[in-house]
N, C-alpha and C positions, 0 to 999 in steps of 0.2 A: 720693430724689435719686440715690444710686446706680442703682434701678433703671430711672432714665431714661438717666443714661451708658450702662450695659450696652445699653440696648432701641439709643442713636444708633451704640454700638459695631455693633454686630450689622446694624442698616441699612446700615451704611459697608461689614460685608463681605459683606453678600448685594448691595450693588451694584458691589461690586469684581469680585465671582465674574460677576456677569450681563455686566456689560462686553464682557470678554472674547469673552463669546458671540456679541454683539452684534459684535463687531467683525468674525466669523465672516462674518459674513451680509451685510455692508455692502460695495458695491461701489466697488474702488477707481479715482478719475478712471486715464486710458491716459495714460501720461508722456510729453514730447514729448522725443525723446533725440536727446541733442547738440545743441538750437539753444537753449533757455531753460532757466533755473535759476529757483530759488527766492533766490538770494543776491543777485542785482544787482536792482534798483528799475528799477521804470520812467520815472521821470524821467529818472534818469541814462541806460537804455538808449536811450532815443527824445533827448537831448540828443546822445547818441555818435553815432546814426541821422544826423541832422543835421551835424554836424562831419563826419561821412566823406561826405556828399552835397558839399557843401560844398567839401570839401580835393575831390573827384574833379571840380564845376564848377572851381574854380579851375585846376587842372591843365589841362584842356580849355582854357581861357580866355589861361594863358601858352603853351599852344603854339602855340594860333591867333596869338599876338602876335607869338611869335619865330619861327614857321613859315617866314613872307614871306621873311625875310631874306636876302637875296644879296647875298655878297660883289661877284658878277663884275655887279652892275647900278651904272651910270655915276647914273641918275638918284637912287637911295638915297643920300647923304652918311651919313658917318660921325655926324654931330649928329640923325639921322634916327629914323638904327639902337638910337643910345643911348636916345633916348625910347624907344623899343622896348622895347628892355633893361629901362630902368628901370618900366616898365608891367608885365614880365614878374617883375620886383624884387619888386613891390609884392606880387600873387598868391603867390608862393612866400613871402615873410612871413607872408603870413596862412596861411598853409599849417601853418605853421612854429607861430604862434600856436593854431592848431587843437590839433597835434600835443601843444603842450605842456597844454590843459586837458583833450584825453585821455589823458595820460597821467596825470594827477592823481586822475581817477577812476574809472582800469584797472581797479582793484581791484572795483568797483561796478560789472562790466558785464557782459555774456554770454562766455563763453568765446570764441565765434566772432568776437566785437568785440575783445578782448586780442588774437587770433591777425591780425586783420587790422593792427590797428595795428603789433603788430611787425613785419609784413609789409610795411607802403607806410613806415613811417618810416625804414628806409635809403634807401628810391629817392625821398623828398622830400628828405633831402641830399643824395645824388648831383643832382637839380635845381638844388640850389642852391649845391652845388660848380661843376656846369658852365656856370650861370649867372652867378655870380663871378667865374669863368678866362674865359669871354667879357667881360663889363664890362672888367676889366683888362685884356687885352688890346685891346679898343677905345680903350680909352684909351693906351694908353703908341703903337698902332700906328694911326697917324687914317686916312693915306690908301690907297685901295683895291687899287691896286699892292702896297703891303708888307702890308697885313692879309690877302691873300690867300697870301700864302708863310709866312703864322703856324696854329697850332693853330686858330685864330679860327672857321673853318668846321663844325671837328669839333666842336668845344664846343657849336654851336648845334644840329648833328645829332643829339649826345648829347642835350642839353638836351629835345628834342625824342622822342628815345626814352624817356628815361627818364618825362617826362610821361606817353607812352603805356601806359608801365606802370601807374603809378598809378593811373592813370585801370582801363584793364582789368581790376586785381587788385581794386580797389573791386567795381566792376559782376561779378566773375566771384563774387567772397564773395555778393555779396547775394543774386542769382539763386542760387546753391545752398541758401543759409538759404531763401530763401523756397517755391522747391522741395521741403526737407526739411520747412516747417511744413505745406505743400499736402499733401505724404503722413500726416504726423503726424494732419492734420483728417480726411483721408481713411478712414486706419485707426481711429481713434477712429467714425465714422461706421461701419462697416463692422463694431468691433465691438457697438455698440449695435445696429443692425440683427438680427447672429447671437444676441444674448442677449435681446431681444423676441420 
């Protein structure tokens, strides 16, 4: 009995000794650096994928809505503009909604997806700050005469900038990620080629 412990001991360390050898000689995958980890899942990554596609249509969506808007048009009523508004309301909530289930599973996600989210979720409140100061304003100021001597214009101009950020900063992240994984494949390619 003993001499079968000793014989499993001694197998255990002629394969602990060979291992290492072995790890010598095994070729390691080419790491893709800076756009994927090994710690966020891909559910959550391709979930996140989605929510920022998503928050960047909707963006696109409120400003085509409140784009139109002109104070100084006779034919536009104040009751017009407000559906406007409130369509333009609607998108930046779900924005807003998006925002908050990325933010839940930040933790689970690509680094380049953490850096964007803290990046468009100021310029989604500033949307929905300047989106707010116009509605109120519509409201307390109805007719076209006075709503034109108020903030009313600017809000909608901001409102309108700020969506294009959003929107930009989205599509300018992704095109770099996808960029960096085209070189990533590339070089990985390129060194499999050199070492056949």
């Amino acid at each position: 009995m003993r001499t079968n412990f000793m014989k499993t001991i001694g197998f255990g360390l002629f394969i602990g000794l060979l291992m290492p050898a072995g790890m010598l000689f095994a070729k390691a995958p080419a790491p893709v650096i800076g756009v994927t980890t090994n710690t966020s899942r891909t559910y959550d990554r391709d979930e996140a994928s989605s929510l920022l596609n998503r928050i960047q249509d909707l963006a696109i969506k409120a400003r085509e809505t409140v784009g139109p808007i002109n104070v100084d048009e006779i034919d536009l009523r104040w009751q017009g503009q407000a559906v406007e508004l409130d369509r333009a309301k609607s998108s930046v909530d779900r924005m807003g909604d998006d925002l908050l289930r990325l933010d839940e599973i930040s933790s689970r996600l690509e680094p380049w997806q953490q850096r964007l989210i803290h990046k468009i979720t100021p310029q989604v409140h500033e949307m929905a700050y300047q989106l707010d100061a116009a509605i109120t304003t519509l409201n307390k100021y109805q007719l076209r005469d006075r709503l034109a001597l108020t903030h009313y214009p600017q809000y909608i101009n901001d409102f309108c900038k700020s969506s294009n950020r959003v929107e930009d900063t989205i599509s300018t992240f992704t095109q770099y990620v996808q960029a960096k994984q085209k070189m990533a494949e590339l070089n990985k390619m390129n060194g499999a080629k050199a070492s056949s």
